[in-house]
C-alpha positions in Angstrom: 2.8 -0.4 23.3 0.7 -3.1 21.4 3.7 -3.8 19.2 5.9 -4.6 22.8 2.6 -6.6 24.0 2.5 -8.7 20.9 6.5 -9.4 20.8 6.1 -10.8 25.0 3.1 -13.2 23.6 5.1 -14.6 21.0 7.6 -16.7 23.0 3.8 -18.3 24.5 2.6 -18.8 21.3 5.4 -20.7 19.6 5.1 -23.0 22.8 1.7 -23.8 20.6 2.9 -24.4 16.7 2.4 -28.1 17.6 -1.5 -27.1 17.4 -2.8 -27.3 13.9 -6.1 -27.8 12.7 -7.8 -31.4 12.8 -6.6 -33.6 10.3 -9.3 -35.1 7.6 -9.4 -39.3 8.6 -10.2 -41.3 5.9 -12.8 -44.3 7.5 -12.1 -47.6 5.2 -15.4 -49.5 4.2 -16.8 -52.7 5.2 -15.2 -54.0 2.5 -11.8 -52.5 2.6 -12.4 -53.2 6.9 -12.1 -57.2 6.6 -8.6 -56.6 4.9 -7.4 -54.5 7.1 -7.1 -54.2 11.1 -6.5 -50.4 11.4 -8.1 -47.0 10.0 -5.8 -45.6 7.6 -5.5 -41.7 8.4 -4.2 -38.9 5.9 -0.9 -37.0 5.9 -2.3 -34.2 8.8 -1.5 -30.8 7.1 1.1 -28.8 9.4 1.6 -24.8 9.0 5.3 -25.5 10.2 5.5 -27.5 6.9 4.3 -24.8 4.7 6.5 -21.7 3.1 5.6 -18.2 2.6 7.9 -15.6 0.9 7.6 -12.5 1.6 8.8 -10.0 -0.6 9.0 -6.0 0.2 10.3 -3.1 -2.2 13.0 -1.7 -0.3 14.6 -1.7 3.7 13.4 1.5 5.0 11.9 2.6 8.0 8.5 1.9 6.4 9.1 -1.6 4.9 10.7 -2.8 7.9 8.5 -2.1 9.8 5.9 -3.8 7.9 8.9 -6.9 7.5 8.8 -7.1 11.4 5.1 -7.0 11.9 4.3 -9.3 8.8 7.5 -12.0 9.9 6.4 -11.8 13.7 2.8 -12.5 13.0 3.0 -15.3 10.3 5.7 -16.7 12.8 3.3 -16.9 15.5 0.7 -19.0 13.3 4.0 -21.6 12.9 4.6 -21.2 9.5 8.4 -21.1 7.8 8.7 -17.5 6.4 11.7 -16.2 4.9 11.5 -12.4 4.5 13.2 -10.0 1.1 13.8 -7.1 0.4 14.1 -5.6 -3.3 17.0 -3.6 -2.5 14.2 -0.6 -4.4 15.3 -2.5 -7.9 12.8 -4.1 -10.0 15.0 -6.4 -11.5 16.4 -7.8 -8.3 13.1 -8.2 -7.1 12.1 -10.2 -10.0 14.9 -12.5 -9.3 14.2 -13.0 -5.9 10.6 -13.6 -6.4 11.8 -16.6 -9.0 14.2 -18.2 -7.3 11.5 -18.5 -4.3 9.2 -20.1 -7.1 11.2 -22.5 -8.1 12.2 -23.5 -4.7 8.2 -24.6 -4.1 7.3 -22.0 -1.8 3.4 -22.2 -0.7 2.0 -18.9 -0.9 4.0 -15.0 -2.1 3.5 -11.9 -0.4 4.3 -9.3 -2.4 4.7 -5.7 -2.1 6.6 -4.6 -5.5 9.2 -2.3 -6.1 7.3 -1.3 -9.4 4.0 -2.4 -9.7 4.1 -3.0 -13.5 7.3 -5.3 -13.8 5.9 -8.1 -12.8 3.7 -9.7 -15.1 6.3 -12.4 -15.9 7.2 -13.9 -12.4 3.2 -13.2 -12.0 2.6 -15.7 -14.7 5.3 -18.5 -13.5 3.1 -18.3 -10.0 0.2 -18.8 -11.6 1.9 -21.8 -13.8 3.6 -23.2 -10.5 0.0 -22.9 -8.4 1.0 -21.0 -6.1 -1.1 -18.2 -4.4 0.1 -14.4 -4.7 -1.3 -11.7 -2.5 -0.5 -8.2 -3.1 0.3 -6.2 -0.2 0.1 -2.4 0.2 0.6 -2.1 -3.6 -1.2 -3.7 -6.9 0.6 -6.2 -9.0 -0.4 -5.0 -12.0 -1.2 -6.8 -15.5 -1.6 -11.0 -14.1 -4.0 -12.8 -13.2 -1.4 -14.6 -10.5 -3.0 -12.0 -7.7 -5.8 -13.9 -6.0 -6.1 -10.8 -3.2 -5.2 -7.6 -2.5 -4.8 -6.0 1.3 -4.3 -2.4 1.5 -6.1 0.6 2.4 -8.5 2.4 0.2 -5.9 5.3 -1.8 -8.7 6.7 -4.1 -10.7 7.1 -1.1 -7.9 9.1 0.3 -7.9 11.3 -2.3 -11.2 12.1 -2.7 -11.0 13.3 1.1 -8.0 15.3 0.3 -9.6 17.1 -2.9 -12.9 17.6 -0.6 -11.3 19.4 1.7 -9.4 21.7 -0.6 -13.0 22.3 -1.7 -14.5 23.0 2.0 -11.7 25.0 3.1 -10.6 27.0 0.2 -14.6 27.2 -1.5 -13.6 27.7 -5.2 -17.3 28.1 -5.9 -17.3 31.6 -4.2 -13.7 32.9 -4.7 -13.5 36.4 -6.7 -11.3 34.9 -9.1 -9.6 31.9 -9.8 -7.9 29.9 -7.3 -4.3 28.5 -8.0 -3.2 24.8 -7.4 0.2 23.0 -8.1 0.1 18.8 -7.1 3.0 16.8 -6.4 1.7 13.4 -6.5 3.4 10.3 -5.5 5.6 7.5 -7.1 4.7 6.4 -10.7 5.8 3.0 -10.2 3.7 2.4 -7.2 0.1 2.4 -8.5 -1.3 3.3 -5.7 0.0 6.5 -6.1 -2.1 6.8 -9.2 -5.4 5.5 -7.0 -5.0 8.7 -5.1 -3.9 11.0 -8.0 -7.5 9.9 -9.6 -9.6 10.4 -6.3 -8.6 14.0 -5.9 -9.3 14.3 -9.6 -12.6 12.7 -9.1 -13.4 15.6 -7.2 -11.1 18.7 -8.5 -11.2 17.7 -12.0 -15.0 19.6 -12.6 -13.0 23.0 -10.8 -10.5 22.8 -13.3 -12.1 22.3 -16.5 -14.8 25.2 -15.0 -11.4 27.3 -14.7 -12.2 28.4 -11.0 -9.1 26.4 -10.1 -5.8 27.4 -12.2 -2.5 25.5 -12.4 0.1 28.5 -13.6 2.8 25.1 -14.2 0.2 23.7 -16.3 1.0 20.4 -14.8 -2.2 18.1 -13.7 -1.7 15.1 -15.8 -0.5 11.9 -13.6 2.6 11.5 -15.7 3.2 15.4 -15.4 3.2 15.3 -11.5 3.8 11.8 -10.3 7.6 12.2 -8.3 10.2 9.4 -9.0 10.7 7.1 -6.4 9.0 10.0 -3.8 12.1 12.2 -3.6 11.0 15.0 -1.7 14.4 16.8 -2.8 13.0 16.9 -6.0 9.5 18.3 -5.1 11.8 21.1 -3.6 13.3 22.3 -6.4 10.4 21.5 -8.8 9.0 24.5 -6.1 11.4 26.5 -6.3 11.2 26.5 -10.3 7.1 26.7 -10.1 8.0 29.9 -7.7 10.8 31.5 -9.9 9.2 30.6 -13.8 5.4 31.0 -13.2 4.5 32.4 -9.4 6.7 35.9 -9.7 6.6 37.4 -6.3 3.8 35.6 -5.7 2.7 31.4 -4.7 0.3 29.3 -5.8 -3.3 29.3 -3.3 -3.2 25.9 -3.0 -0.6 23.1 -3.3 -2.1 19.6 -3.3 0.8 16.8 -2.3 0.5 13.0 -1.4 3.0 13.2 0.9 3.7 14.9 4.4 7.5 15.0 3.2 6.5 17.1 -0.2 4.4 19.5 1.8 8.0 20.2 4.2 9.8 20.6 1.1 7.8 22.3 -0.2 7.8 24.5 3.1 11.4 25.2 2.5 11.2 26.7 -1.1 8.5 29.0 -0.1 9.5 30.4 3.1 13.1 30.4 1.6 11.7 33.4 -0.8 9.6 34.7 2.4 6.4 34.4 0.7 3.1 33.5 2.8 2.3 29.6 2.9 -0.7 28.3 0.9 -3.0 25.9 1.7 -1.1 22.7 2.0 -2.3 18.8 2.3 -0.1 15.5 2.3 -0.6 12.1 3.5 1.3 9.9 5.9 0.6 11.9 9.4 4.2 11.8 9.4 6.1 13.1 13.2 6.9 16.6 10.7 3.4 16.4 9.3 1.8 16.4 12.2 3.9 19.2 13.4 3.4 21.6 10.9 -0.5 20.6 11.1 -0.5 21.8 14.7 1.9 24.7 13.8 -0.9 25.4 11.2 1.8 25.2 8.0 -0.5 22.7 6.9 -4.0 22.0 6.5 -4.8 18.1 6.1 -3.3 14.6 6.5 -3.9 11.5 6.2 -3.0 8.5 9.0 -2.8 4.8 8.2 -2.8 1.6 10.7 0.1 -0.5 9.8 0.0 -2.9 12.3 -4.1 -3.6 11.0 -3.0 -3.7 7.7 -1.0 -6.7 8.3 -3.2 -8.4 11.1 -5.6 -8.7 8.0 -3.1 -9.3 5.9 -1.7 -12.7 7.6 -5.8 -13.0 8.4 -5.8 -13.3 4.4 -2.8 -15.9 4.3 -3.9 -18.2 6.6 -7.7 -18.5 5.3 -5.7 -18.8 1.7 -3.7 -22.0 2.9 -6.2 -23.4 4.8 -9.0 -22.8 2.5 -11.2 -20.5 4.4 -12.9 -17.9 3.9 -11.2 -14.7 3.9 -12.8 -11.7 4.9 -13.2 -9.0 2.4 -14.7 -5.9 1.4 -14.7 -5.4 -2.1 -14.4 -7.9 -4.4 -16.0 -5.6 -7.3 -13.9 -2.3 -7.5 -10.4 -2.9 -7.1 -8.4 -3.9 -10.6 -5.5 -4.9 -11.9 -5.4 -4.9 -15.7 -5.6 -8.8 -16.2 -8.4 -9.3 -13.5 -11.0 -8.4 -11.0 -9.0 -8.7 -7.5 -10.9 -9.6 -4.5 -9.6 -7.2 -1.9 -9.5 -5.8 1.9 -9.3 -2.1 2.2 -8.4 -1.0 5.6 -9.6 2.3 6.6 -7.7 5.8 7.0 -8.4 8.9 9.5 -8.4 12.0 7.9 -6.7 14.8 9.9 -8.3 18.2 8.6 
């Protein structure tokens, strides 16, 4: 409903892109006065004048959606604002992103397809002058990323890893509890924010050996999923359940993703073997399902449609030199720099 509400209102608020902010009027002095007859006024700054490229990994369901929101919104404020999509390729990215630069765009918004393959268009920004925010996902290793807009991912999975300790109390099990984790995408670094929360919290369990993982897999690198393909997760299950669970499955399997715990789902009840303890992220349609179904235990659901309201928020303050409204400017990193970020909040679905 708010997305319909917001798309009548924007006919009524294009009526208004003639509306910018007051213009700074230079006042000649008495001196320059007796030459002249009238007071000479600056150039009035115009959003309909300024550019912003936006650039998103891939056109899915979930980029464009963002695309829409993040188009419709800036569109609203006036502004020109052509909208890309990576095509899920680095490279093409890369390409689009420099061929934007050269063309003098005002300000980037960038969601990468890999978070690490950017330092180089990162550093002709920076050269150019032009501001870079990073949406949804880091741009790592440059110092081209003056903010960062997202929600808080190690957060997320320190609430995932706590309740895996609430609900399955390792502390007080008879023996050792068994856990598999199917963690998200390695080129999206987020996914590595919420592989170290839960490890900020599971890690001491481990090491103390009252939680077990019979794959030996915790390691980032060892459970990160390429480009979140939840076909793979399935048949990395079915292997776990085949090589190292024999007859049985593990207690506990910890994934970032509502789609990994349904494929997961499918390899165990495919052996007919009781489910585990399950949690995911996304509060997907399925996720929620199988929450209420009791399949699984915890989720995680996200705001889009916040996440950009701050997000343009953060644009416009950049171009018109304002002050944008943060909430960490201390924490969040990149490699190359501190980044002063917004980190939306999440609701935890236990």
């Amino acid at each position: 409903m708010k997305r319909i509400l917001v798309l009548l209102l924007a006919l009524l608020l294009l009526a208004g892109c003639g509306a910018q902010p007051p213009a700074e009027t230079t006042v000649p002095t008495t001196e320059a006065a007796t030459e002249a007859t009238t007071v000479a006024t600056t150039e009035p700054k115009r959003r309909e004048d300024m550019q912003i490229f936006i650039s998103l990994p891939a056109e899915d369901a979930r980029w464009q959606a963002a695309g829409e929101d993040l188009l419709m919104l800036l569109q609203n404020l006036c502004y020109q604002v052509t909208l890309s999509y990576g095509e899920g390729d680095a490279m093409t990215q890369a390409q689009q992103l420099t061929e934007a630069i050269e063309t003098g765009v005002d300000c980037i918004l960038l969601a990468p397809v890999d978070s690490a393959a950017l330092s180089e268009v990162g550093a002709l920004a920076l050269e150019q002058g032009i501001p870079m925010i990073a949406y949804d996902r880091m741009v790592m290793d440059t110092e081209a990323v003056q903010y960062y807009v997202s929600y808080d991912y190690k957060a997320m999975g320190r609430a995932m890893a706590e309740h895996i300790v609430e609900k399955a109390d390792p502390d007080t099990a008879e023996k050792p509890l068994t856990i598999e984790f199917f963690m998200g995408a390695p080129e999206d670094h987020s996914a590595f924010l919420v592989y170290a929360g839960v490890m900020e919290v599971l890690q001491p369990y481990l090491e103390a050996g009252k939680l077990v993982t019979k794959s030996g897999r915790t390691a980032f690198e060892d459970t990160c999923t390429l480009e979140n393909d939840a076909a793979a997760v399935e048949k990395a299950m079915r292997t776990y359940l085949q090589e190292d669970y024999k007859g049985t499955r593990p207690d506990i399997i910890c994934t970032a993703n509502d789609d990994f715990v349904a494929a997961c789902i499918t390899a165990i009840e495919a052996r007919k073997r009781e489910l585990p303890l399950f949690t995911g992220i996304g509060a997907t349609e399925a996720g929620l399902a199988n929450l209420e179904a009791g399949k699984q235990s915890f989720t995680v659901e996200t705001d889009l449609y916040l996440l950009d309201e701050k997000t343009v928020s953060l644009v416009d303050a950049v171009l018109w030199d304002k002050e944008p409204e943060l909430n960490d400017t201390e924490n969040t990193h990149n490699n190359a720099a501190t980044i002063p970020s917004y980190l939306c909040e999440f609701t935890a679905k236990p």
